[in-house]
ROGU-809055 format. One record per residue (C-alpha): x, y, z; residue in three letters. Coordinates in steps of 0.05 Angstrom, whole numbers, plus 5000, padded with zeros to 4 digits. Each point is the difference from the previous one (the first is absolute). Example, Ala and Ser with C-alpha at 12.3 -4.5 7.8 and 13.67 -1.06 7.14 Angstrom:
BEGIN
524649105156ALA
502750694987SER
***
This chain:
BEGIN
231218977476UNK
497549835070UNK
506849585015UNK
503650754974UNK
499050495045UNK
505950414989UNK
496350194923UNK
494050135036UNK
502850505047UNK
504050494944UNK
494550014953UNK
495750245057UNK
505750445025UNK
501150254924UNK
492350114999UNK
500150415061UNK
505250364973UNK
497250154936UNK
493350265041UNK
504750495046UNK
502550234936UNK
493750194961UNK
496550205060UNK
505150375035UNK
497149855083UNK
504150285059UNK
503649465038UNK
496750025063UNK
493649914967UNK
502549324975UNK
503549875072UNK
492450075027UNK
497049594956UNK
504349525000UNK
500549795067UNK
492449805014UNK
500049654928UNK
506349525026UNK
498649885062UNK
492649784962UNK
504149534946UNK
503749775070UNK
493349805030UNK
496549724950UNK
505549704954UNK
497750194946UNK
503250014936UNK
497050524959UNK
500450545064UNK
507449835009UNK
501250154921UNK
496650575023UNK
504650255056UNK
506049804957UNK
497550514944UNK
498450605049UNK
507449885035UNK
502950104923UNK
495950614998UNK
502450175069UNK
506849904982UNK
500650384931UNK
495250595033UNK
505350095050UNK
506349964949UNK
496350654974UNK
498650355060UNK
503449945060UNK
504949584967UNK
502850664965UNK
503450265061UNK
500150755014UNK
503650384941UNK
494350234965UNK
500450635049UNK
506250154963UNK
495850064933UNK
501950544958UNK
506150195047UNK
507650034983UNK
502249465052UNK
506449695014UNK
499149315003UNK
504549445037UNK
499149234988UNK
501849394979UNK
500149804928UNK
495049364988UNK
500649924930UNK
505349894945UNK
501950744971UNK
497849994925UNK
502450474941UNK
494450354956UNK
500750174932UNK
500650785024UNK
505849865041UNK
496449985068UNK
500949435054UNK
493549815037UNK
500449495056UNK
494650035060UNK
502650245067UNK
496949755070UNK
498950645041UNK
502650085068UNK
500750785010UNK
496850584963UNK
503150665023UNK
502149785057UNK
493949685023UNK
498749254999UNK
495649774938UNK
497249214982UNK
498549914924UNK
504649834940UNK
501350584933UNK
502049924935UNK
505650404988UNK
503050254927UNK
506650295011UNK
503550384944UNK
508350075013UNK
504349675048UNK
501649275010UNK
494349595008UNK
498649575071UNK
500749375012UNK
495249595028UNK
499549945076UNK
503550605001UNK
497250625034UNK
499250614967UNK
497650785012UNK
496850314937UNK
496550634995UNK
493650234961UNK
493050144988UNK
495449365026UNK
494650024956UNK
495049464981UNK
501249464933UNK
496650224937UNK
494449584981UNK
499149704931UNK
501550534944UNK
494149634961UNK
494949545000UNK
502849305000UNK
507050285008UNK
505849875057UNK
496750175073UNK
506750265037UNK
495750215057UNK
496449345004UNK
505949534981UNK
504950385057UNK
493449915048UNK
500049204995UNK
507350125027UNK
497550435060UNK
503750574966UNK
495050654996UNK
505050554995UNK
505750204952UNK
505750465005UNK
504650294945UNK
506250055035UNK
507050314978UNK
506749585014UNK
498249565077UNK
504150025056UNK
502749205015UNK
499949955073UNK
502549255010UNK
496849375005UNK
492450045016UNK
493949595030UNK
500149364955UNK
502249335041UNK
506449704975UNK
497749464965UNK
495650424953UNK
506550484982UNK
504349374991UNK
495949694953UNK
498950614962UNK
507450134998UNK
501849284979UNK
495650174934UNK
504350624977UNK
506849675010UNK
496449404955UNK
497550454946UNK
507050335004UNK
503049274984UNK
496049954945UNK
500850724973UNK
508149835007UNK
498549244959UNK
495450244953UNK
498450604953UNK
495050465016UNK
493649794968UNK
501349215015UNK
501950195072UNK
492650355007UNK
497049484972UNK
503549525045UNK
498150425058UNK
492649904981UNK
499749274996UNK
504549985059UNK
497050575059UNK
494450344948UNK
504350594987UNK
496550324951UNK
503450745002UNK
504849994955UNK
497249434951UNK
500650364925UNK
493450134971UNK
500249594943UNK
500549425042UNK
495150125045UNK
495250144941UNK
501749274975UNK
498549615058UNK
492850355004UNK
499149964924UNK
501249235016UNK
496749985061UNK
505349735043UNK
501050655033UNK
498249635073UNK
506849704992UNK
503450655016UNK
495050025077UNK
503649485059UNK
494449515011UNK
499149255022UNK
505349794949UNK
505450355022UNK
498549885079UNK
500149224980UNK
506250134962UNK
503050265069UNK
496149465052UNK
500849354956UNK
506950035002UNK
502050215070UNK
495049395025UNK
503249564953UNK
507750135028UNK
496150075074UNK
496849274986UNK
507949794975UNK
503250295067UNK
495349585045UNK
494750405020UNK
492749745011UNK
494050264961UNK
498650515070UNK
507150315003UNK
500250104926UNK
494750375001UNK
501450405060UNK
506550234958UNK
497050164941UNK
494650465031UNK
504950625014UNK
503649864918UNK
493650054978UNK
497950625038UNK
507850284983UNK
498649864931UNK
493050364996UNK
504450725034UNK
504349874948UNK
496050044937UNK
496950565019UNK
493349715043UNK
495450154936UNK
493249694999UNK
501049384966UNK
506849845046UNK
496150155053UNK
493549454988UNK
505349474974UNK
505450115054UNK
494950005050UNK
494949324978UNK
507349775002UNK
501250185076UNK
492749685015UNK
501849424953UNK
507050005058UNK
496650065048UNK
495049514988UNK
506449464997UNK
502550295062UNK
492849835038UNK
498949404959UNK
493650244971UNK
498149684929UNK
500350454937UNK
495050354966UNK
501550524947UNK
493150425002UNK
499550025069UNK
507350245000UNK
498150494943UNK
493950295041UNK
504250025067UNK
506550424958UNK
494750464972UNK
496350115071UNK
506350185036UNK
502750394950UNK
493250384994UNK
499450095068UNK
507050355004UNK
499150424948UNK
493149974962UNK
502050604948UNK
503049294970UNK
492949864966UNK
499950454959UNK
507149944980UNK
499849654924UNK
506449625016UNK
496949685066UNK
494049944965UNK
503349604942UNK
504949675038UNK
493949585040UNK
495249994936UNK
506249514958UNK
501049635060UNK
492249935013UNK
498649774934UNK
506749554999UNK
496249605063UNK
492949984969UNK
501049934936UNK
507049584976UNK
497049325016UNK
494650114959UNK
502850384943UNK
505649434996UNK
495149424999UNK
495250274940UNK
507650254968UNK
503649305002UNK
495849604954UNK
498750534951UNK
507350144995UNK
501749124991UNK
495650134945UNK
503050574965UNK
507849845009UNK
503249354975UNK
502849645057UNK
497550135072UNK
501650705017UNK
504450055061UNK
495850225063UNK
504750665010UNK
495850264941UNK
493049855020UNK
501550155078UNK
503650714979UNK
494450204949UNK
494349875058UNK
503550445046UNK
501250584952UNK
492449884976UNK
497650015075UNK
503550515021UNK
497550534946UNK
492649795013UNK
500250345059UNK
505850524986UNK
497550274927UNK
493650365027UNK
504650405051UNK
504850104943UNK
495150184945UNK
496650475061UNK
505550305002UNK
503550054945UNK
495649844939UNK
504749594959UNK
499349214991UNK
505849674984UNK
497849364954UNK
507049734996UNK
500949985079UNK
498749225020UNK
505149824940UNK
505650555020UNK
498849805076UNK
501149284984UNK
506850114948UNK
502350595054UNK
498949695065UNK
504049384997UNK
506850474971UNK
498450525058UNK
499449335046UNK
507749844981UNK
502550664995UNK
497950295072UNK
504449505039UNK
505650024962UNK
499650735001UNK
498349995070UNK
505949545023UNK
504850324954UNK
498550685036UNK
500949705070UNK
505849744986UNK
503050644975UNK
498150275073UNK
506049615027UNK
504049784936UNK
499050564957UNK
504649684946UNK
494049464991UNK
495750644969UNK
503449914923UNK
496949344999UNK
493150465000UNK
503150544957UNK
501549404951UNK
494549505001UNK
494750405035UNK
500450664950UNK
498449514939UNK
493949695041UNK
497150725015UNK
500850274926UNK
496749294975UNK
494950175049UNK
498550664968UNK
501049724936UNK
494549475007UNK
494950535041UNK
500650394944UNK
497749604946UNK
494649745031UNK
498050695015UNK
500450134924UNK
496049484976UNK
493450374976UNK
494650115043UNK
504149825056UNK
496950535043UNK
492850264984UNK
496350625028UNK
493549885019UNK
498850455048UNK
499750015077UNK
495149505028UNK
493850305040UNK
500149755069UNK
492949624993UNK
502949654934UNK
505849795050UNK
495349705056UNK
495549654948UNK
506049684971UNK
501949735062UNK
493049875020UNK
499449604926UNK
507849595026UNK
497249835071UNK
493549744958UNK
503249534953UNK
506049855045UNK
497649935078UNK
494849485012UNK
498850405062UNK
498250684957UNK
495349494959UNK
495649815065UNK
499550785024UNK
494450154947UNK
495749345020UNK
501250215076UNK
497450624986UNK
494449824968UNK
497949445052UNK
500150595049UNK
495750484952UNK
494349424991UNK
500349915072UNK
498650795012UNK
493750044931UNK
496450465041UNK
505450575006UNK
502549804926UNK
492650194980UNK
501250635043UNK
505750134967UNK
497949874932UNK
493550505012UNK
504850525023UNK
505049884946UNK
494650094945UNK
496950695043UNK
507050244992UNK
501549834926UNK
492250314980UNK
502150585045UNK
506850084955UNK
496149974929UNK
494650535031UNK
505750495005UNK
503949814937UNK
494250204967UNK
498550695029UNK
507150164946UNK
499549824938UNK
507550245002UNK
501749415051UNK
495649574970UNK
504849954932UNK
506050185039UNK
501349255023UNK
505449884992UNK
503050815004UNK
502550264934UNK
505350385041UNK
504850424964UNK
506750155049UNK
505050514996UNK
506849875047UNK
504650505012UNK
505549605031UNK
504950265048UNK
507249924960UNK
502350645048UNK
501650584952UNK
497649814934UNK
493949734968UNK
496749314981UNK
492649994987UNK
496349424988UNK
492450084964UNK
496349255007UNK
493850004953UNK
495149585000UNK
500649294956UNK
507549975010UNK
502350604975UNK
505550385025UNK
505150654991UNK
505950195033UNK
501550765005UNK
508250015017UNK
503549545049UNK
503950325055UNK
506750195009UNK
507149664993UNK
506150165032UNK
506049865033UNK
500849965077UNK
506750485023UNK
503649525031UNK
499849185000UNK
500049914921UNK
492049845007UNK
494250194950UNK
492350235009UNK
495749804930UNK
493350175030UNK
497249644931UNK
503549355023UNK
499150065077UNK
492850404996UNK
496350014951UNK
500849364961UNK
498449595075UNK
493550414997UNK
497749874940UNK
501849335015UNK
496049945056UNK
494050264977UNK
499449544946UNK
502450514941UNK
503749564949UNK
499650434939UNK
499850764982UNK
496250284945UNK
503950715013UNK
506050155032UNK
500950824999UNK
507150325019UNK
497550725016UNK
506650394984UNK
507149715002UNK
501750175065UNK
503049495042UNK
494849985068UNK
494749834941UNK
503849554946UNK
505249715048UNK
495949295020UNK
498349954919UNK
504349524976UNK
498949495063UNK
492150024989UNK
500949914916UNK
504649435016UNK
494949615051UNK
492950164970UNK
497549954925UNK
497850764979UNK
495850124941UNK
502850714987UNK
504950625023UNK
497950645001UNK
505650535011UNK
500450865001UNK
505649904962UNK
503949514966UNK
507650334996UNK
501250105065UNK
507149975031UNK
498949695064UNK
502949315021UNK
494049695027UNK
495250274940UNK
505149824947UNK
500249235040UNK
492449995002UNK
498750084921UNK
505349564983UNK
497249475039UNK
493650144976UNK
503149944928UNK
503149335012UNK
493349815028UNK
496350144939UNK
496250455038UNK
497050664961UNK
502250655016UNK
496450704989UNK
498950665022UNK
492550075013UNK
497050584966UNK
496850645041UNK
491349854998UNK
500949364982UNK
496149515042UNK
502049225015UNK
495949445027UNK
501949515056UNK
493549514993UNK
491550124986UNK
500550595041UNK
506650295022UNK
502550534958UNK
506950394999UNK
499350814977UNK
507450204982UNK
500950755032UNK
507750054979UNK
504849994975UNK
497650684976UNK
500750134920UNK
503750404983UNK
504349775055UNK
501850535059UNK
506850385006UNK
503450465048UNK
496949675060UNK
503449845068UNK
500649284971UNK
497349824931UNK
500149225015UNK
495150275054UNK
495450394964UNK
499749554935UNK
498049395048UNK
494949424975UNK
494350345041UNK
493049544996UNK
493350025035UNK
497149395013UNK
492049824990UNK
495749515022UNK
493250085003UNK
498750585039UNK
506750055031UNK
506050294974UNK
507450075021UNK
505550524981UNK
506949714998UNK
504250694997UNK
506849675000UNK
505150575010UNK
495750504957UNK
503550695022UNK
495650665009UNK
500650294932UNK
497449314974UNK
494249945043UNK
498450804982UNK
499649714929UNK
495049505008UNK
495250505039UNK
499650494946UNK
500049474943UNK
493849775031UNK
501949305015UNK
494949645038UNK
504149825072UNK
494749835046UNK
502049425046UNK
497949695056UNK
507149845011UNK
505750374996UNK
506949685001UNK
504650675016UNK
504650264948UNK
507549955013UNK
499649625074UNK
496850715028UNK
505250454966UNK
498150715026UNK
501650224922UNK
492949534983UNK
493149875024UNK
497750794981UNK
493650295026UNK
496749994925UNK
501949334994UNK
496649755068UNK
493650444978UNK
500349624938UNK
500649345024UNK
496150035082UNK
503249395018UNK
496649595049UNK
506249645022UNK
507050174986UNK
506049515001UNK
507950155010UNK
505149554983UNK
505550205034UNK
505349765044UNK
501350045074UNK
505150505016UNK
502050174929UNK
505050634987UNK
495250474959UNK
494450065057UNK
494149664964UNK
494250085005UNK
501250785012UNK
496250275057UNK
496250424943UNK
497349504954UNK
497349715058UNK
497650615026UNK
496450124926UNK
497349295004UNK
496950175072UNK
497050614980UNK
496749644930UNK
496949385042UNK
504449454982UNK
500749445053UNK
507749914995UNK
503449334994UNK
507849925004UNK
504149424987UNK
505450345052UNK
495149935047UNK
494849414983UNK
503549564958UNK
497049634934UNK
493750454991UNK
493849524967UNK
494350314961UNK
495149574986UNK
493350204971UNK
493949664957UNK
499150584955UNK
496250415051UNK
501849975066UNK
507850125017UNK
504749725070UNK
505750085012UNK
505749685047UNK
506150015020UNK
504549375021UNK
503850395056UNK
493950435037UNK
494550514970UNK
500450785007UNK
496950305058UNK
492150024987UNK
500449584945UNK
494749445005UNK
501449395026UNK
498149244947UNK
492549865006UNK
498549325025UNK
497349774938UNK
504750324942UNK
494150084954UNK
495250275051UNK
500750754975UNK
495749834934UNK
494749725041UNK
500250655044UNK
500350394939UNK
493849804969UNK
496550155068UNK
***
């Protein structure tokens, strides 16, 4: 690596950046530091205190991005502002009929303002880009993740440098704006080409065709998208390295034809190349191929030998250094990973391949085959971690579909590609893509298709922790770097070297480990604890509706209702907070089977998500108020569960169900005789349960009205809870005074959605809930609320913030018992 600098320098700069982000310093901090520690690495010339200086300027760099870098509009937070700038991304359509593009401030009422906004504008004609616009609204900051694991828009918008967002009615178009003329040209060249292919093709092959071609994914139909993931070829639809080769090889070739020398060819192709990375868009991946191809230019112009890792590192410096919210992008991040592992690891892969494969196949197998199936293997050694990290799904059939799908894509892109350039200025030439290039797109599909229908094409396994990620590239670097084999022995060289402070070490290493079994035994509790038999209840934010998830201990799991379903106003689109919430929860947590699923009452903010989560996840049984129910989403939900095999029954009142050793289910309702007359009798004659483990217990109160909850007072049902989850989102018609006395709730939970049109959680059940002592928790207000407890001891958080006074996580998440004991 020492004759690589470039790779040297943006791991360090990553590192730095990576530091800046965990540890959040203020920039002139790092400025101050900095400076003495490089002009030390200057001095001395040392390696090691250079790397050094490299990482702090990352950390310098990304700590100003989120600072000063922000500009000045956060003093418009909270105001209605009229905002004028230019337009710096491509307007997109949302499935509720909104168009959000990001606006570069100049002026906010009146006054002149630095920073860029997301704006979602409902009506009017959408802007173009480069155009500048005035639109007015309320400047308020991004919401952060809704639950744990889930989509960050507050932290995704932030690696953009965008911090605020406006809801904005129809925008007034004010002429062309701040972008330079080559940027708007390019971007302008790309529509009129995806309008050639929308006139040559129909519209599913022309999306598709606008994917392989500029990684136009917007309009590409669903179905097909799911196919190229389910065969893992969905990188085909992102520009990268293949399609800025398919643009460079060919203009040097006809440059090298005309005359030119190796230096002027180059010179020429720099400005295509850049033209060409405008013109798709400038995503990640475009952006780290089309620009190790400008180093690989300029390299020819200066007459500097090639070296693809040290062009790598230097693309991934630069690009960094410009904008370092790029690291934690997962395109950039997989865009350099393939291309990483395609440099390390082909050469090798291919030699151990080639003989094995003589062996196998009669005749000698053509070198396309073994040289293709080493670069597919390389490049998912170091892609799948990222992917299963992010994701969770392994796609077994991947190398195989990459090596059948890759050469066809190889043949079809030009073609397309020339066929659409050529309808620019001969627009007659476009039938010969209507004709040939329509059956090439649907054979496409076609062959996607199957391969992702072959079983087990795509397996959930669940997302991959972070340390499993580093020790499975730790365990790659071993077996494939000799370099990684020689840091161990190094090490150890330098340990026997320094036996005195090992022995120091080792003394106060085994101090510190008798100190630790000292305490562990002061709690018996602690002591058998290890590892926590943790039992979690997650009340996850699906706005107004409900979808509660009770984790037992050994594996065991129940679902009580999924969330709502609906249909946006305008724009056609469709919320299923089963597929889009809950059943990416469960998935990330590691839930792959539940023993009980439990539709409270048939309404459609509780039974709405049902079908999506029956159709992803094996569930052992349904339990249901009532079974002849009229609405849509109920009636969908048992006939799936039918088809499914899966049983359905109504759950008896004082029955009592087991979810493990120790978990057990009381039934509360529905009541027997069942209740009429109320305000709602789905309501009242809800699947009510309190949960018990140990000496904890929960009440899940589903929608239970007041003449319900009267009913289990003076039955004498035994209600007390720990937890409450509030009946009916914090209807002012529920929660009663005898009920709270009943149950003295430490903690009470809302599920209820921001803004929604019946005012929950009334300003009275939360006034009742003050006055009995509950610490209130809102998923309006704090997101995905987490109870996690060990039978005895109860916490509780929230994935957006914590109510004011609440306590903040102990250091040590198990530390309470120890206390307790004490």
């Amino acid at each position: 690596m020492h004759n690589r600098p470039a790779l040297l320098l943006a791991v360090a700069f990553a590192l730095g950046i990576l530091a800046a982000e965990w540890v959040r310093p203020h920039p002139v901090l790092c400025a101050a530091i900095l400076v003495p520690l490089a002009a030390l690495a200057a001095g001395r010339r040392g390696g090691a205190l250079l790397l050094a200086a490299i990482a702090l300027a990352g950390a310098a760099r990304w700590s100003y991005v989120q600072t000063a870098g922000r500009g000045n509009l956060d003093a418009w937070t909270d105001r209605r502002v009229t905002l004028v700038g230019t337009v710096v991304s491509e307007p997109a359509l949302q499935e509720d009929g909104r168009v959000t593009y990001i606006v570069a401030a100049e002026a906010a009422q009146g006054q002149p303002a630095r920073g860029r906004v997301r704006v979602a504008q409902r009506g009017g004609t959408a802007p173009a880009y480069g155009e500048r616009v005035a639109a007015t609204g309320v400047l308020t900051p991004p919401a952060p993740a809704r639950r744990p694991g889930g989509f960050d828009e507050a932290a995704y918008l932030a690696r953009q440098s965008v911090y605020l967002v406006m809801e904005s009615g129809p925008a007034e178009r004010m002429g062309p704006g701040r972008v330079d003329w080559f940027r708007r040209v390019a971007v302008a060249t790309r529509l009129r080409l995806e309008a050639v292919l929308q006139q040559a093709l129909p519209e599913r092959e022309a999306a598709l065709m606008a994917g392989l071609l500029f990684g136009s994914r917007g309009h590409l139909p669903e179905d097909v998208a799911d196919a190229f993931r389910g065969a893992g070829v969905f990188h085909l639809l992102a520009v990268s390295g293949g399609n800025v080769a398919m643009v460079v090889m060919p203009l040097l070739w006809l440059l090298y034809r005309a005359g030119l020398g190796r230096r002027a060819a180059a010179a020429l192709a720099v400005p295509a190349v850049v033209f060409f990375i405008f013109l798709t868009g400038a995503s990640p991946s475009v952006l780290r191929a089309g620009l190790m191809a400008v180093l690989v230019l300029a390299g020819d112009i200066l007459g500097r030998e090639r070296d693809a890792l040290n062009t790598l590192g230097a693309a991934a410096a630069l690009l960094l250094m410009g904008v370092p919210g790029l690291l934690f992008d997962l395109g950039f991040q997989l865009s350099v990973a393939a291309t990483l592992g395609i440099l390390l690891l082909a050469g090798p892969i291919r030699g151990w391949l080639e003989p094995r494969l003589a062996r196998a196949l009669p005749g000698k197998p053509p070198s396309w085959l073994s040289a293709g199936l080493a670069a597919t293997l390389a490049a998912q050694a170091l892609v799948e971690p990222l992917s299963l990290h992010a994701f969770g799904l392994f796609s077994p059939v991947g190398p195989l579909a990459n090596l059948a799908v890759i050469p066809y894509v190889g043949l079809l892109v030009p073609f397309g590609l020339a066929t659409v350039l050529l309808g620019l200025f001969a627009p007659p030439a476009v039938w010969l893509l209507g004709v040939a290039g329509r059956g090439a797109l649907v054979g496409l599909v076609y062959m996607v298709k199957a391969l992702a229908s072959v079983p087990l094409a795509q397996v959930d396994v669940g997302r991959l922790p972070p340390g499993w990620a580093l020790g499975w590239y730790a365990a790659l670097a071993w077996a494939a770097l000799p370099e990684a084999r020689r840091i161990p022995a190094a090490l150890w060289a330098r340990l026997r070297a320094c036996r005195r402070a090992v022995r120091a070490g080792g003394a106060l290493a085994g101090a510190l480990a008798l100190l630790a079994a000292a305490g562990a035994a002061l709690s018996w509790r602690l002591a058998l604890a290890a590892p926590p038999d943790a039992l979690e209840l997650v009340v996850l934010d699906v706005g107004q509706g409900d979808a509660i998830l009770v984790k037992a201990p050994g594996d065991h799991a129940a679902l009580v209702d999924a969330g709502p379903a609906y249909e946006f106003g305008t724009g056609g689109g469709r919320f299923d907070a089963g597929a889009a919430v809950v059943v990416p929860h469960l998935r990330r947590i590691g839930v792959r089977r539940l023993d009980l699923f439990v539709l409270t009452h048939p309404d459609v903010d509780h039974v709405g998500g049902a079908g999506s989560v029956l159709r992803a996840l094996p569930v052992g049984q349904v339990l249901v108020s009532t079974p002849r129910a009229e609405e849509v989403h109920h009636v969908s939900a048992l006939e799936t569960a039918r088809a499914l095999g899966v049983p359905v029954r109504v759950p008896q009142e004082g029955e009592v169900l087991r979810l493990g050793e120790e978990v057990f289910l009381e039934v509360l309702g529905p009541p027997s005789p069942p209740i009429t007359g109320s305000r709602s009798d789905d309501n009242a004659n809800c699947v009510a349960l309190r949960v018990v483990y140990r000496q904890v217990a929960f009440l899940l109160a589903c929608d239970l009205e007041a003449v319900a909850e009267e009913r289990l007072v003076e039955r004498g049902r035994l209600l007390r809870a720990d937890v409450l989850k509030v009946s009916h989102h914090g209807s002012r018609f529920s929660t009663g005074d005898r009920f709270l006395e009943a149950v003295r709730p430490r903690y009470a939970v809302i599920s209820a959605g921001a803004g929604n049109p019946f005012g929950h959680p009334h300003a009275d059940v939360l006034d009742r809930l003050s006055r009995a002592g509950a610490e209130i928790w809102r998923t309006d207000r704090h997101g995905t609320v987490t109870v996690r407890t060990d039978g005895f001891q109860v916490r509780v958080e929230g994935s957006r913030g914590r109510p004011p006074g609440a306590p903040g996580r102990p250091l040590l998440p198990w530390s309470g018992r120890l206390i307790g004991v004490w």
